[in-house]
C-alpha atoms as a printed R data frame, in Angstrom:
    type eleno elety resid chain resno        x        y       z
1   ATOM     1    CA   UNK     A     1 -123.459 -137.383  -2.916
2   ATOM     2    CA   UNK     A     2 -127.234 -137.174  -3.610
3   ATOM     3    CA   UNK     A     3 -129.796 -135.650  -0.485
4   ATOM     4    CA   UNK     A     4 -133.160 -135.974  -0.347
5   ATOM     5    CA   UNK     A     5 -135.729 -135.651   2.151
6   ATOM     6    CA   UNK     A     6 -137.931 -138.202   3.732
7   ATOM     7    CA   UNK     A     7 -140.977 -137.811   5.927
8   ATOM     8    CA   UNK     A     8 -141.631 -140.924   8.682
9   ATOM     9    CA   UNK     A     9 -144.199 -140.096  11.579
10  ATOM    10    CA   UNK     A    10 -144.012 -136.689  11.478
11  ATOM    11    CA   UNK     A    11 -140.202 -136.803  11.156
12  ATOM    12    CA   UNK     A    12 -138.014 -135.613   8.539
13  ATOM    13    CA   UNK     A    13 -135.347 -137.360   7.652
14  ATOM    14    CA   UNK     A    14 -132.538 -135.865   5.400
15  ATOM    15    CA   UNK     A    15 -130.800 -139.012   3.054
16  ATOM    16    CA   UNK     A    16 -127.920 -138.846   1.757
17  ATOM    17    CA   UNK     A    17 -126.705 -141.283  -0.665
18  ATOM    18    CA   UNK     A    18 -123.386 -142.338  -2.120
19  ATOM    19    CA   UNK     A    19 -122.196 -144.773  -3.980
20  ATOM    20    CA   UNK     A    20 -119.585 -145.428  -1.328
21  ATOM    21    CA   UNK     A    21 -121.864 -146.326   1.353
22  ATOM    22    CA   UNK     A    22 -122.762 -150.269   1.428
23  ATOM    23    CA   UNK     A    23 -124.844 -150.132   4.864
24  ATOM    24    CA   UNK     A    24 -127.304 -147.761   6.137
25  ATOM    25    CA   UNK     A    25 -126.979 -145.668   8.747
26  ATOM    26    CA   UNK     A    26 -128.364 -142.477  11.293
27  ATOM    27    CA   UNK     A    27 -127.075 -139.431  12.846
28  ATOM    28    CA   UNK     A    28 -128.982 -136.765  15.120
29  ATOM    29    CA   UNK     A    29 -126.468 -133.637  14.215
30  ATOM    30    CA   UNK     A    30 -126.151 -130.747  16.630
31  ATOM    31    CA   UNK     A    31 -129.354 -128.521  15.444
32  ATOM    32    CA   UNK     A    32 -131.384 -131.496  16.004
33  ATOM    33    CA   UNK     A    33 -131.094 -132.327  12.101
34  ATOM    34    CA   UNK     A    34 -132.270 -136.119  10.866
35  ATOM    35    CA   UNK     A    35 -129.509 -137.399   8.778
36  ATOM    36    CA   UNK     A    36 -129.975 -140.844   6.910
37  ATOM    37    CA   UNK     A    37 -127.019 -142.060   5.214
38  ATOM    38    CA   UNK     A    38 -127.615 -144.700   2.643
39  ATOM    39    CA   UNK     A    39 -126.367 -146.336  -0.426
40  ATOM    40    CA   UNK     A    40 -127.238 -145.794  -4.057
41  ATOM    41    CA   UNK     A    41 -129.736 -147.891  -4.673
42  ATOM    42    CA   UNK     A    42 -131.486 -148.427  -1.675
43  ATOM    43    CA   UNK     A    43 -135.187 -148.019  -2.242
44  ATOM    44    CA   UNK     A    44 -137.378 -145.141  -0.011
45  ATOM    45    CA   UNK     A    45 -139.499 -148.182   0.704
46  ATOM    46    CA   UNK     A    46 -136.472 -150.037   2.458
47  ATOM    47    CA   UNK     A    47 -135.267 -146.617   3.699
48  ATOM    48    CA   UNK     A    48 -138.884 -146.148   5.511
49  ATOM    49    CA   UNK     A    49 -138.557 -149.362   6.956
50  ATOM    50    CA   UNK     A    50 -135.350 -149.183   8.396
51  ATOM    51    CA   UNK     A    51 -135.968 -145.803   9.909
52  ATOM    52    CA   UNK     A    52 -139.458 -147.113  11.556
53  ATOM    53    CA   UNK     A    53 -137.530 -149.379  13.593
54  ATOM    54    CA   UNK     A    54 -135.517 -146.957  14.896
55  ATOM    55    CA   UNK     A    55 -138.554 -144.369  15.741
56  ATOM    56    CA   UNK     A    56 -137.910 -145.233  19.456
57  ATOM    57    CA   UNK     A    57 -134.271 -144.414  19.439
58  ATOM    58    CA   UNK     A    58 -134.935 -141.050  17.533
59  ATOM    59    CA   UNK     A    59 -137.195 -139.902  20.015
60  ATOM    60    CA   UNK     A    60 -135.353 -140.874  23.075
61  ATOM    61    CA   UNK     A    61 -132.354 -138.485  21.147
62  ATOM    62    CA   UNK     A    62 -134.232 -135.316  20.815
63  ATOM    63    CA   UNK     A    63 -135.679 -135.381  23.676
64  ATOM    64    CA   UNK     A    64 -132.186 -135.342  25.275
65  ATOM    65    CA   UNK     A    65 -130.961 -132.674  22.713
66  ATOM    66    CA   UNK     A    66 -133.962 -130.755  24.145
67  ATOM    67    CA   UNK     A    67 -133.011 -131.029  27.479
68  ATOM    68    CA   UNK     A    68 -129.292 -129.623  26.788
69  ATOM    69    CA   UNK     A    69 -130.117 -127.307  24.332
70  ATOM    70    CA   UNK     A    70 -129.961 -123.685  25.367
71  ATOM    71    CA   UNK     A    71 -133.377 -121.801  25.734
72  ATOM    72    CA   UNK     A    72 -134.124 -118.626  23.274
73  ATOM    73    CA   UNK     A    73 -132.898 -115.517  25.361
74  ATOM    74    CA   UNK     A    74 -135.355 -113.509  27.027
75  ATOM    75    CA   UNK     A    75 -134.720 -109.782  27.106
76  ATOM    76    CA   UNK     A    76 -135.308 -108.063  30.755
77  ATOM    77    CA   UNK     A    77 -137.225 -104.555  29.165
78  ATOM    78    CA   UNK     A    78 -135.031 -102.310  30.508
79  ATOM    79    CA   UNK     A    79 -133.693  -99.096  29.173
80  ATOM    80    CA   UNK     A    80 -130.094  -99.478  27.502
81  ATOM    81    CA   UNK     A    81 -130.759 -102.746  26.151
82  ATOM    82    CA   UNK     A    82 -130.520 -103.072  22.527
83  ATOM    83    CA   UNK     A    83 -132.358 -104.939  19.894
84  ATOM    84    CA   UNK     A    84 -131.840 -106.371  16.320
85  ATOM    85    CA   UNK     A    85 -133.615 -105.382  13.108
86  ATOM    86    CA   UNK     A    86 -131.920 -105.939   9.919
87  ATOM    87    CA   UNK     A    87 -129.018 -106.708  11.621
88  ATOM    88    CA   UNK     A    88 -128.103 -103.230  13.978
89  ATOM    89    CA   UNK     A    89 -128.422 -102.958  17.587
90  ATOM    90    CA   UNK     A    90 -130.591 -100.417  18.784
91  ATOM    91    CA   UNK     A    91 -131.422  -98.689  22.287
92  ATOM    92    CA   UNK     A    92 -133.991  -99.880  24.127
93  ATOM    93    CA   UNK     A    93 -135.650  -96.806  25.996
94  ATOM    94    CA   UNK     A    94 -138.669  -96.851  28.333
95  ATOM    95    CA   UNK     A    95 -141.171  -94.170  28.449
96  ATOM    96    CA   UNK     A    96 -143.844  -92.873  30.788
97  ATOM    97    CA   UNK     A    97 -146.549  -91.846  28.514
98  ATOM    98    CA   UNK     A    98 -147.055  -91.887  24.722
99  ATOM    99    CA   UNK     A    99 -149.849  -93.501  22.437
100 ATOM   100    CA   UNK     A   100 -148.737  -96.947  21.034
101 ATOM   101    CA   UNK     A   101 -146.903  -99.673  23.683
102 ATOM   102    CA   UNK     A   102 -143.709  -99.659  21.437
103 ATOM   103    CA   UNK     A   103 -142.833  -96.841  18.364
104 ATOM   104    CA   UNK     A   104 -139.377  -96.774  16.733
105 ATOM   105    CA   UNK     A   105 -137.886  -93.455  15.840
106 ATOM   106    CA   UNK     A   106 -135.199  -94.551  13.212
107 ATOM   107    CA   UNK     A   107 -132.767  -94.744  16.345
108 ATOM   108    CA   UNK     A   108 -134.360  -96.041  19.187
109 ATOM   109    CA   UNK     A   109 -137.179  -98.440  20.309
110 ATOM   110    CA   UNK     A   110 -139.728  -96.507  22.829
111 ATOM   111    CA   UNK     A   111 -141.278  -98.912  24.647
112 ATOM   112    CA   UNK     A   112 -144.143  -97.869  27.374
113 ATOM   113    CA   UNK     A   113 -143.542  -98.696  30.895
114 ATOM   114    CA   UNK     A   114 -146.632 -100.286  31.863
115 ATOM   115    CA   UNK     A   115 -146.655 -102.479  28.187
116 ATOM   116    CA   UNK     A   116 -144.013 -104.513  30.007
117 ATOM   117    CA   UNK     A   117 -142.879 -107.630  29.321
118 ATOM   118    CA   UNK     A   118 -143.334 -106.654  25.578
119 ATOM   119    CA   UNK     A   119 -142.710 -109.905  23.650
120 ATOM   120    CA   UNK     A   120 -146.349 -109.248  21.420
121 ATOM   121    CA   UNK     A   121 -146.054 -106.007  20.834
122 ATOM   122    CA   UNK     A   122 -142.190 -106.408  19.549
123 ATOM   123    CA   UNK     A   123 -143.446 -109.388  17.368
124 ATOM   124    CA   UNK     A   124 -146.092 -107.433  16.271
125 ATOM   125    CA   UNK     A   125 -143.628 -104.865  14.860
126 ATOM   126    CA   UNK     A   126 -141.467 -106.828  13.747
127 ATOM   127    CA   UNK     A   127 -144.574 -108.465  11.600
128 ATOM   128    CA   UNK     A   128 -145.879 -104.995  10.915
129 ATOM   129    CA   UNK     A   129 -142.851 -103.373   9.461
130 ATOM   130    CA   UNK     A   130 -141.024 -106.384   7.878
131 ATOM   131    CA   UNK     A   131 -143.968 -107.527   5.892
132 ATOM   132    CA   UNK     A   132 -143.203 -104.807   2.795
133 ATOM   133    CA   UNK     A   133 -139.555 -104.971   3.334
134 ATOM   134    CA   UNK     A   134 -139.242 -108.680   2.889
135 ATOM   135    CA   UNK     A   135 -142.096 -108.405  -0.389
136 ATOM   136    CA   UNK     A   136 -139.996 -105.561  -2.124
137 ATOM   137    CA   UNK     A   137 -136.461 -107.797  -1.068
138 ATOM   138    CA   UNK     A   138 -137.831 -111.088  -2.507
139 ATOM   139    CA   UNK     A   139 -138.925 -109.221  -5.446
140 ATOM   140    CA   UNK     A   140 -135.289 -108.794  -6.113
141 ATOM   141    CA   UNK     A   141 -134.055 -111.871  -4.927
142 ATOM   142    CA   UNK     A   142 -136.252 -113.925  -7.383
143 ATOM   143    CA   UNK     A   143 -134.575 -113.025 -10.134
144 ATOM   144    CA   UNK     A   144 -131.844 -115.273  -9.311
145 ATOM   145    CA   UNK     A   145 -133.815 -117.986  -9.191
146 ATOM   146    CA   UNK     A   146 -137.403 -118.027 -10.680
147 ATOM   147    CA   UNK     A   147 -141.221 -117.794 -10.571
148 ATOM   148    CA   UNK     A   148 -142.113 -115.495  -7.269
149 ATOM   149    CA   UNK     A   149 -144.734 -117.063  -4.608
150 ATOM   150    CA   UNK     A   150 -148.223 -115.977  -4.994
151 ATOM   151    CA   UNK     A   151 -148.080 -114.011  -1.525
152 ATOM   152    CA   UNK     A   152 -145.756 -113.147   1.448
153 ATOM   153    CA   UNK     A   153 -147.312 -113.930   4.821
154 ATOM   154    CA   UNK     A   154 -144.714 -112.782   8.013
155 ATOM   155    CA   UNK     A   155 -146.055 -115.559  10.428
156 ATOM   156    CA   UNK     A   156 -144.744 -117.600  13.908
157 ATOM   157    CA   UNK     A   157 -143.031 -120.700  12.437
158 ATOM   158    CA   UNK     A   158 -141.110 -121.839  15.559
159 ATOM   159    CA   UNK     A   159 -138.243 -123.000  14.826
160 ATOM   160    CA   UNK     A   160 -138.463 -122.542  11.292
161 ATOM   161    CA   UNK     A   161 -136.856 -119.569   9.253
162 ATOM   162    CA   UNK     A   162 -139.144 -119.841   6.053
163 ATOM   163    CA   UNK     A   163 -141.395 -122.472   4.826
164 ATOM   164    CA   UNK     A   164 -143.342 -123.002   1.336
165 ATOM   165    CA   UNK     A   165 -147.117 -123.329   0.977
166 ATOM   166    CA   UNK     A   166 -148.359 -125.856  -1.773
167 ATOM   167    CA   UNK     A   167 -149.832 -123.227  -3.437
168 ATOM   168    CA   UNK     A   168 -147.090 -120.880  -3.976
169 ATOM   169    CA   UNK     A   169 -147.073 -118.876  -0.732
170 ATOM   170    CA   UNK     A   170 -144.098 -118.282   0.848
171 ATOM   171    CA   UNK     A   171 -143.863 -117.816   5.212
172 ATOM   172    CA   UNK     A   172 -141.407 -116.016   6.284
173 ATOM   173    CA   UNK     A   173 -140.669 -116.255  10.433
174 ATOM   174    CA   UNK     A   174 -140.630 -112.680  12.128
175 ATOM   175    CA   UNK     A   175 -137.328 -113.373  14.022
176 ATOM   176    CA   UNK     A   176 -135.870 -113.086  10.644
177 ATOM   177    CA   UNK     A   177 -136.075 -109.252  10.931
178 ATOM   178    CA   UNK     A   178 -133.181 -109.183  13.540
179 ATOM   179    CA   UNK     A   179 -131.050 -111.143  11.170
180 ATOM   180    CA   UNK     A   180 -128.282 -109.029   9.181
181 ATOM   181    CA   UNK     A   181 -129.759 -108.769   5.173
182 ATOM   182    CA   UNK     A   182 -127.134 -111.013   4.282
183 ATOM   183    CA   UNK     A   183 -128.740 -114.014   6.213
184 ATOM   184    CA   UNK     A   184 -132.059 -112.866   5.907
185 ATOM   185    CA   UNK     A   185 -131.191 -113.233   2.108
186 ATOM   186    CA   UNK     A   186 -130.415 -116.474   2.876
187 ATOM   187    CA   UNK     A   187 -133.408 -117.562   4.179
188 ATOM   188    CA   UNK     A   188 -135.388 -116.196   1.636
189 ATOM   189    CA   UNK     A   189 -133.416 -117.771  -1.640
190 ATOM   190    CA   UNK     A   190 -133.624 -120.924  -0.011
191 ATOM   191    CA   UNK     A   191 -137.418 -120.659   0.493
192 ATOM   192    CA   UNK     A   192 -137.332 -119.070  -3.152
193 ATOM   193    CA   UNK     A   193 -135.204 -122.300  -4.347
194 ATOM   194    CA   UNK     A   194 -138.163 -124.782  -2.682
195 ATOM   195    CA   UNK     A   195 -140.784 -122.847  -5.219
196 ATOM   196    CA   UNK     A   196 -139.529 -124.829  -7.821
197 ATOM   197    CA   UNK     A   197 -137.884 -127.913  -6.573
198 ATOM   198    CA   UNK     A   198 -139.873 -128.956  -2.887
199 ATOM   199    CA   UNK     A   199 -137.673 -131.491  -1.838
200 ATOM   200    CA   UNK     A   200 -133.602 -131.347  -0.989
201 ATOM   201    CA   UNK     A   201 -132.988 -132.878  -3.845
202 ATOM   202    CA   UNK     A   202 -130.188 -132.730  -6.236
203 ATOM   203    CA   UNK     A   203 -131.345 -130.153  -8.247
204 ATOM   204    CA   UNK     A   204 -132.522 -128.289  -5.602
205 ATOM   205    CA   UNK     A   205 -129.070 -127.753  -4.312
206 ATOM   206    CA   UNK     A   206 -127.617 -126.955  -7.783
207 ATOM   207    CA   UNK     A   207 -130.429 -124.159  -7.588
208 ATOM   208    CA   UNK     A   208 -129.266 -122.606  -4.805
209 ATOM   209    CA   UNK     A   209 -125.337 -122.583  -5.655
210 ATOM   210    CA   UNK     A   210 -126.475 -121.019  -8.593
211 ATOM   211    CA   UNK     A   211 -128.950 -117.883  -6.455
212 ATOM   212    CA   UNK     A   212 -126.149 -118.005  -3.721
213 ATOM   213    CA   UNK     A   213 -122.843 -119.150  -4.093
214 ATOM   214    CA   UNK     A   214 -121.744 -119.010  -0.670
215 ATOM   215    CA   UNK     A   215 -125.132 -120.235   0.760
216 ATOM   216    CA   UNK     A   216 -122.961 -122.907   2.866
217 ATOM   217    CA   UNK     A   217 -121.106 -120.013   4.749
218 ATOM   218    CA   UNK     A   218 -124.095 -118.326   5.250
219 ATOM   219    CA   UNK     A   219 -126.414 -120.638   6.313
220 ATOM   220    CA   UNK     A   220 -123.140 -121.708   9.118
221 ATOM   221    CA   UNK     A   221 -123.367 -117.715   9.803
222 ATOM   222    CA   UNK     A   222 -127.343 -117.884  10.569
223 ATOM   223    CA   UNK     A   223 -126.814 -120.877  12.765
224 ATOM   224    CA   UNK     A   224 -123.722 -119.081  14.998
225 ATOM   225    CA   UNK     A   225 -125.368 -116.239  15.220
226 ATOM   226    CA   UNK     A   226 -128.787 -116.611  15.842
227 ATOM   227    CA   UNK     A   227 -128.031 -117.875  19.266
228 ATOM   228    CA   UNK     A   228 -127.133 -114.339  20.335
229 ATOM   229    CA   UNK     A   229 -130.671 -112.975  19.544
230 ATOM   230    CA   UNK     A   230 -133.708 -112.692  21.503
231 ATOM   231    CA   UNK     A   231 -136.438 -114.793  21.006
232 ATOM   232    CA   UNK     A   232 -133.887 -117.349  18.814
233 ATOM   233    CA   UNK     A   233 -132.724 -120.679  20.381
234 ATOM   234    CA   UNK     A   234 -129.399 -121.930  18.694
235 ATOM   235    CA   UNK     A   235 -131.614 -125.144  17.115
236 ATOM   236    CA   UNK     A   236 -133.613 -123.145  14.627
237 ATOM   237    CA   UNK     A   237 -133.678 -124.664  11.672
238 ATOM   238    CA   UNK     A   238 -132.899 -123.863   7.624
């Protein structure tokens, strides 16, 4: 079965041919995922066609999947709560006085009372400290599967993991730091894959199997349990 990708009005839709398939057809899957399902030799003109008549119906879907799908969990600030980075749970602990609105000692995140709620200044170090560690991890991760992007940039990507720039750059979303480094591995030798082959296609896939063998079990892993961690809603996509 071949998969490729195919952008209508701002909408992508995955295809996936076979040569078992005589009529077309279109699935919204659970994560909010665009699935086309066509024969062999249907054209992407014909494909483009079919799928702008159904532009109503799509939209009409995800907006319902948006209204029943879970919102990203919102922490409280409280001391005892614990928070992910690279996978462990650490101890949230508030603090009367001390110079920056959140530190990390190796063991425990001080956060200052009166920096509450603290949703910037966690993304902020979650930017701040994951920006080497993901450089120096996709340094080693590349060598599975080619040429390495001409920068790192830790960035906001909503509901995106990773993403590829046209020239090279590769964006990496900051709630990947709560991820465990299997995952996060994950995301980034997919990303990694999409330097050299932009699309889902074919090859593409054959690119990853080769990085990541069990990229299927993992990428089922990141989508279980990133609906456990703050800032994460259960649709984010890879």
């Amino acid at each position: 079965m071949m998969t490729e990708t195919l952008k209508i009005d701002g909408l992508a839709f995955k295809i996936r041919r076979s040569d078992r398939r005589r009529t077309l057809g279109l699935t919204v899957d659970r994560a909010g995922e665009l699935v086309m399902h066509a024969p062999l030799a249907t054209s992407d003109a014909e494909l483009a066609a079919w799928a702008g008549a159904k532009l109503l119906w799509v939209h009409r879907k995800l907006a319902l999947k948006e209204e029943s799908t879970p919102k990203a969990l919102a922490p409280e600030y409280v001391t005892g709560e614990t928070f992910s980075y690279l996978g462990r749970r650490y101890r949230l602990v508030l603090v009367d006085a001390q110079q920056a609105a959140l530190d990390f000692d190796g063991a425990r995140f001080l956060l200052r009372r009166d920096a509450r709620p603290a949703d910037v200044h966690f993304r902020q170090w979650y930017i701040t400290t994951g920006k080497d560690w993901l450089a120096k991890r996709i340094d080693l991760l590349r060598r599975r599967t080619g040429p390495a992007p001409t920068r790192v940039l830790v960035r906001d990507l909503g509901f995106r993991w990773g993403s590829c720039g046209r020239d090279g750059a590769l964006y990496v979303n900051w709630r990947v730091l709560q991820l465990p480094v299997r995952l996060v591995d994950y995301v980034l030798v997919h990303e990694l894959c999409h330097l050299v082959e932009p699309s889902h296609t074919r090859e593409f896939w054959r690119s990853l199997e080769r990085a990541l063998p069990d990229w299927q079990e993992r990428k089922a892993e990141l989508h279980r349990g990133s609906a456990d961690l703050y800032w994460c809603a259960p649709a984010m996509q890879q």
